[in-house]
N, CA, C and O atoms as a GROMACS GRO file, in nm:
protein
  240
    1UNK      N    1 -13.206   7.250   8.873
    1UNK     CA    2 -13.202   7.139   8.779
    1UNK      C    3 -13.119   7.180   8.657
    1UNK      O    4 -13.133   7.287   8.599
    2UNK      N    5 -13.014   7.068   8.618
    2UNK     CA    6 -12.970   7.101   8.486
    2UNK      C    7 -13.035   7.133   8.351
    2UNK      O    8 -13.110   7.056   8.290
    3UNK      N    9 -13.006   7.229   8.319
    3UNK     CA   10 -13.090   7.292   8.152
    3UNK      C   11 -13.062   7.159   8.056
    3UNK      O   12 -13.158   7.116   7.992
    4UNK      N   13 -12.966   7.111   8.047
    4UNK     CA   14 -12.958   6.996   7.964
    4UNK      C   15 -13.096   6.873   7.951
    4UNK      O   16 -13.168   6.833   7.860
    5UNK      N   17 -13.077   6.842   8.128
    5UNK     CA   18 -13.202   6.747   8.178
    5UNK      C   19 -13.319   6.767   8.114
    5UNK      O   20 -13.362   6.680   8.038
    6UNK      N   21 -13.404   6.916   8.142
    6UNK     CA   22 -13.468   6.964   8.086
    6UNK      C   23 -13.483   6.961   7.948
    6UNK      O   24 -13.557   6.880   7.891
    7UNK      N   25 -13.406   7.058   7.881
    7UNK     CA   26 -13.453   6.995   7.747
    7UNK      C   27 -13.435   6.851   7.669
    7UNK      O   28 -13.492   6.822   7.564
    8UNK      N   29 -13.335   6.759   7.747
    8UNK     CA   30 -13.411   6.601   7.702
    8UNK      C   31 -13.515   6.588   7.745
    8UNK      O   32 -13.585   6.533   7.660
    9UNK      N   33 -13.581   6.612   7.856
    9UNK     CA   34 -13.711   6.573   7.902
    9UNK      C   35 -13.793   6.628   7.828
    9UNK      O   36 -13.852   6.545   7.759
   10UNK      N   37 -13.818   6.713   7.812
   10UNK     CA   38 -13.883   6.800   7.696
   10UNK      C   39 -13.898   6.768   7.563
   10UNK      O   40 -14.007   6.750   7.507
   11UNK      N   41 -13.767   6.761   7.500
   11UNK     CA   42 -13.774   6.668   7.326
   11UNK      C   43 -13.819   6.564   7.357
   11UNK      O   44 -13.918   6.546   7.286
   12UNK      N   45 -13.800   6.452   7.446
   12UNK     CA   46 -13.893   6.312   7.461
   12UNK      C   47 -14.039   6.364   7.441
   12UNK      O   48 -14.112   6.352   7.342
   13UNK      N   49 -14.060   6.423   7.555
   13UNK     CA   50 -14.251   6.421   7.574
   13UNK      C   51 -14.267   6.510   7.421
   13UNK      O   52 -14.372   6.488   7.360
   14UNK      N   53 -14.177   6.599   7.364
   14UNK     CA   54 -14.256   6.650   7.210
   14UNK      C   55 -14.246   6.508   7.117
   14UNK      O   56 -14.351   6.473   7.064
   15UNK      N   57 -14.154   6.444   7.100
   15UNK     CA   58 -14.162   6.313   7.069
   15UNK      C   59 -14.247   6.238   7.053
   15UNK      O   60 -14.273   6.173   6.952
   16UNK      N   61 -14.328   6.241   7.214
   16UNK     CA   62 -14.425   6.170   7.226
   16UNK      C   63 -14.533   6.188   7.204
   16UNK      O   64 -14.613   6.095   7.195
   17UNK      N   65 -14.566   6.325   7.187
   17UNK     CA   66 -14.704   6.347   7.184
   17UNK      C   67 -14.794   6.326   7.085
   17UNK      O   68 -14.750   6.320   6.970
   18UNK      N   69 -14.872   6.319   7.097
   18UNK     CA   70 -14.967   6.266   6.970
   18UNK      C   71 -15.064   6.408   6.920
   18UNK      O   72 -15.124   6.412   6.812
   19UNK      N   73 -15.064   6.516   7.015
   19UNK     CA   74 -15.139   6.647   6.920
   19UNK      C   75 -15.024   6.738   6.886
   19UNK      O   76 -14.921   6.714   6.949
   20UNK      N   77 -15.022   6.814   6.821
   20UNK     CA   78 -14.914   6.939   6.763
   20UNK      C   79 -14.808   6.839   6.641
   20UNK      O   80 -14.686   6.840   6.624
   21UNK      N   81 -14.894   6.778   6.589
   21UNK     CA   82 -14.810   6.715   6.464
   21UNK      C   83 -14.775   6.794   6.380
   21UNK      O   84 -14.671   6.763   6.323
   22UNK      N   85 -14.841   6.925   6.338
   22UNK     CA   86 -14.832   6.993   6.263
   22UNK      C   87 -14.670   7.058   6.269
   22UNK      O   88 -14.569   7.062   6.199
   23UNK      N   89 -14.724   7.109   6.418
   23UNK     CA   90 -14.546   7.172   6.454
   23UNK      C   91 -14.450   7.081   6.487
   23UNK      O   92 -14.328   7.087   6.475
   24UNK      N   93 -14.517   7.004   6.526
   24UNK     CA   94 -14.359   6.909   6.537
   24UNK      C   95 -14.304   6.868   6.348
   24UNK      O   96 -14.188   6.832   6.326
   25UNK      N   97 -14.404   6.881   6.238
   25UNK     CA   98 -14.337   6.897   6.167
   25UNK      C   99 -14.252   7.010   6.111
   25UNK      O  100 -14.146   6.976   6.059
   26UNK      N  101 -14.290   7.167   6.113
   26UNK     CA  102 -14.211   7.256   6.138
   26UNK      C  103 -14.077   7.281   6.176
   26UNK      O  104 -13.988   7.335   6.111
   27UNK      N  105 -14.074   7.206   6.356
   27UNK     CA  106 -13.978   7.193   6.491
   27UNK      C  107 -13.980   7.065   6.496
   27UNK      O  108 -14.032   7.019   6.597
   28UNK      N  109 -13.926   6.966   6.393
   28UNK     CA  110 -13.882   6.820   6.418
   28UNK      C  111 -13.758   6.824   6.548
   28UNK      O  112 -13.778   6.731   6.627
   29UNK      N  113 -13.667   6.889   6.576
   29UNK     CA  114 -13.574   6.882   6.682
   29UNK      C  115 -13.610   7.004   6.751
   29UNK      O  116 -13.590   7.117   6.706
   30UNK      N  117 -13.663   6.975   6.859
   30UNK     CA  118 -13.724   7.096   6.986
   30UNK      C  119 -13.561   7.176   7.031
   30UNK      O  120 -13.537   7.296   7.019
   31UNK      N  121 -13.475   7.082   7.080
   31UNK     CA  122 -13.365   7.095   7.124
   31UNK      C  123 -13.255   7.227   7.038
   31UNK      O  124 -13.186   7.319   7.083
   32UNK      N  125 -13.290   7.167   6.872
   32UNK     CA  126 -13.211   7.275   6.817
   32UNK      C  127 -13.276   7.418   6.837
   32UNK      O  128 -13.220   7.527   6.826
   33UNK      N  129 -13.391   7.397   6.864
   33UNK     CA  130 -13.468   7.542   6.824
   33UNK      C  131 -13.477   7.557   6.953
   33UNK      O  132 -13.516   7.671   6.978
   34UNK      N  133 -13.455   7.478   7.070
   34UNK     CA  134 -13.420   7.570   7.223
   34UNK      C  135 -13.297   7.625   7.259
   34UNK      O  136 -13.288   7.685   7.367
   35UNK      N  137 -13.189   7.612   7.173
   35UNK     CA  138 -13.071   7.651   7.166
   35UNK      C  139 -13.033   7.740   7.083
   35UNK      O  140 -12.928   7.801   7.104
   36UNK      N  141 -13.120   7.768   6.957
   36UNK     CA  142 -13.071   7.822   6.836
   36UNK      C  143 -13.045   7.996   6.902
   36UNK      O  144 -13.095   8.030   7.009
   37UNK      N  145 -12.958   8.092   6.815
   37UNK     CA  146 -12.945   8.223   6.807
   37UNK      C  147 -12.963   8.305   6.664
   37UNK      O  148 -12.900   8.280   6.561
   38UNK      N  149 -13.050   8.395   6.678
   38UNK     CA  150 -13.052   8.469   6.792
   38UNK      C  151 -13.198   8.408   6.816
   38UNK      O  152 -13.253   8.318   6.752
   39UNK      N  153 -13.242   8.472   6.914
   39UNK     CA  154 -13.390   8.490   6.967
   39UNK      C  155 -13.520   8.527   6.882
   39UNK      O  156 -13.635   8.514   6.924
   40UNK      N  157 -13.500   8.555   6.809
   40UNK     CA  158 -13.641   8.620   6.773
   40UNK      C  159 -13.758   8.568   6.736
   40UNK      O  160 -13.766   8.553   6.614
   41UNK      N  161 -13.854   8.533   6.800
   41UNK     CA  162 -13.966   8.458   6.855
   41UNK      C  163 -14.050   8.546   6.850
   41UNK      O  164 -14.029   8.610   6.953
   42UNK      N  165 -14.138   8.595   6.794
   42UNK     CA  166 -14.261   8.683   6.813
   42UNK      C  167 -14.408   8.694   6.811
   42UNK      O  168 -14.462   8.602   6.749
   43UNK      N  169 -14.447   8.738   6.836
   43UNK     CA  170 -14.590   8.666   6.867
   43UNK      C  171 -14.669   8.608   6.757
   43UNK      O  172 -14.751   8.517   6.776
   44UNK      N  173 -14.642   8.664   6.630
   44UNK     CA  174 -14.728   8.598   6.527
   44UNK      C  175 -14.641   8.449   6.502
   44UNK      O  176 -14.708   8.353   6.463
   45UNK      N  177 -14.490   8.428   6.523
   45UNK     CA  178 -14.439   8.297   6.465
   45UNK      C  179 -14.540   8.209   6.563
   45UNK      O  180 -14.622   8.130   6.517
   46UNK      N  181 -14.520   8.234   6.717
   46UNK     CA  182 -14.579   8.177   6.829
   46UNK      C  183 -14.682   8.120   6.825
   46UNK      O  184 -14.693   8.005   6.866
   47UNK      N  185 -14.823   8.220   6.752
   47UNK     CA  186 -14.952   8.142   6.728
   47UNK      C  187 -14.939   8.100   6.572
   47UNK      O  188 -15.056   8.105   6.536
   48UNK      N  189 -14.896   8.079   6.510
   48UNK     CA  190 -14.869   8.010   6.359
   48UNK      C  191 -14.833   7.848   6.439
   48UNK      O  192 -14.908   7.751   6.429
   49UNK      N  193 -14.706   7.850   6.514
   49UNK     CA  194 -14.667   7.720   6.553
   49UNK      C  195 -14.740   7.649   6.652
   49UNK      O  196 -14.735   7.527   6.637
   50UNK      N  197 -14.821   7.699   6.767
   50UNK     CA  198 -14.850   7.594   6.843
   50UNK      C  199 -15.044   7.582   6.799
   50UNK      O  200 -15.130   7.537   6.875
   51UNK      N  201 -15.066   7.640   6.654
   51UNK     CA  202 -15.190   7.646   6.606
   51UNK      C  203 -15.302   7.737   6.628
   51UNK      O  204 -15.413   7.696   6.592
   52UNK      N  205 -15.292   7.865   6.686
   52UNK     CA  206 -15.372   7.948   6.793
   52UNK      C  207 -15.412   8.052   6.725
   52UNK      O  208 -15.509   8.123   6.755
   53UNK      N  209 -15.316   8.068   6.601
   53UNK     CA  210 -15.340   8.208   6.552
   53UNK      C  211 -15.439   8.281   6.512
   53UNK      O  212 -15.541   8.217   6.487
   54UNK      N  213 -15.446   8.418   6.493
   54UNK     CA  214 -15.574   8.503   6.469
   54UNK      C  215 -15.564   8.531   6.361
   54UNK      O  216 -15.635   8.626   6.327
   55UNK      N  217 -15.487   8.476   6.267
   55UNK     CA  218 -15.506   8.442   6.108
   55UNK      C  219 -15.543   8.306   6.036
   55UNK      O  220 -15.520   8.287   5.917
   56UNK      N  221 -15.603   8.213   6.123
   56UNK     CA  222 -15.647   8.145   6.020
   56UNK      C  223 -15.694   8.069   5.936
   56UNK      O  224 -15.685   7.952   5.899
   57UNK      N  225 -15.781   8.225   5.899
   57UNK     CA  226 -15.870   8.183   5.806
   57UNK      C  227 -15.824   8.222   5.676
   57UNK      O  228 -15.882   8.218   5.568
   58UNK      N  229 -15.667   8.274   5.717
   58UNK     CA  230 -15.636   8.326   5.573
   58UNK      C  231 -15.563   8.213   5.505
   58UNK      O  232 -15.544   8.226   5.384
   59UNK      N  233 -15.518   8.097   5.568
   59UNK     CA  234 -15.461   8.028   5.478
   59UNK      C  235 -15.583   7.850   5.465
   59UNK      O  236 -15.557   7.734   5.432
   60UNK      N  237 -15.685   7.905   5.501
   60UNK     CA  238 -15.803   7.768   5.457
   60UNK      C  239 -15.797   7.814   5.296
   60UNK      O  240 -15.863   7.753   5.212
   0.00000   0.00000   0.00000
C-alpha cells in the first residue's frame, strides 16, 4: 500500500476522533509530524502525548 494513502487515512480518523484532544492539540497536523526530521521520539515525549505517562502527577 502507498505510504501517502496511509497517512491520509490516518490524519482523517485523527481528525475524527473524539478522545486524544489533548494531543491532537499538541499534533494538530499528524501528517507533518509523520514526515518531520529528524526522528527523535522517545519514550517520555511518547507517554506525555498519547496521555500514559508515569509523570503525571507532577503537572496536576
Amino acid at each position: 500500500m502507498d505510504r501517502n494513502i496511509v497517512i491520509n487515512a490516518r490524519s482523517n480518523r485523527w481528525n475524527r476522533m473524539t478522545k486524544a484532544a489533548w494531543t491532537r492539540r499538541v499534533l494538530p497536523d499528524l501528517r507533518r509530524w509523520v514526515l518531520r526530521r529528524p526522528k527523535d521520539l522517545t519514550f517520555h515525549v511518547t507517554q506525555a502525548l498519547t496521555g500514559h505517562e508515569c509523570f503525571r502527577h507532577c503537572f496536576c
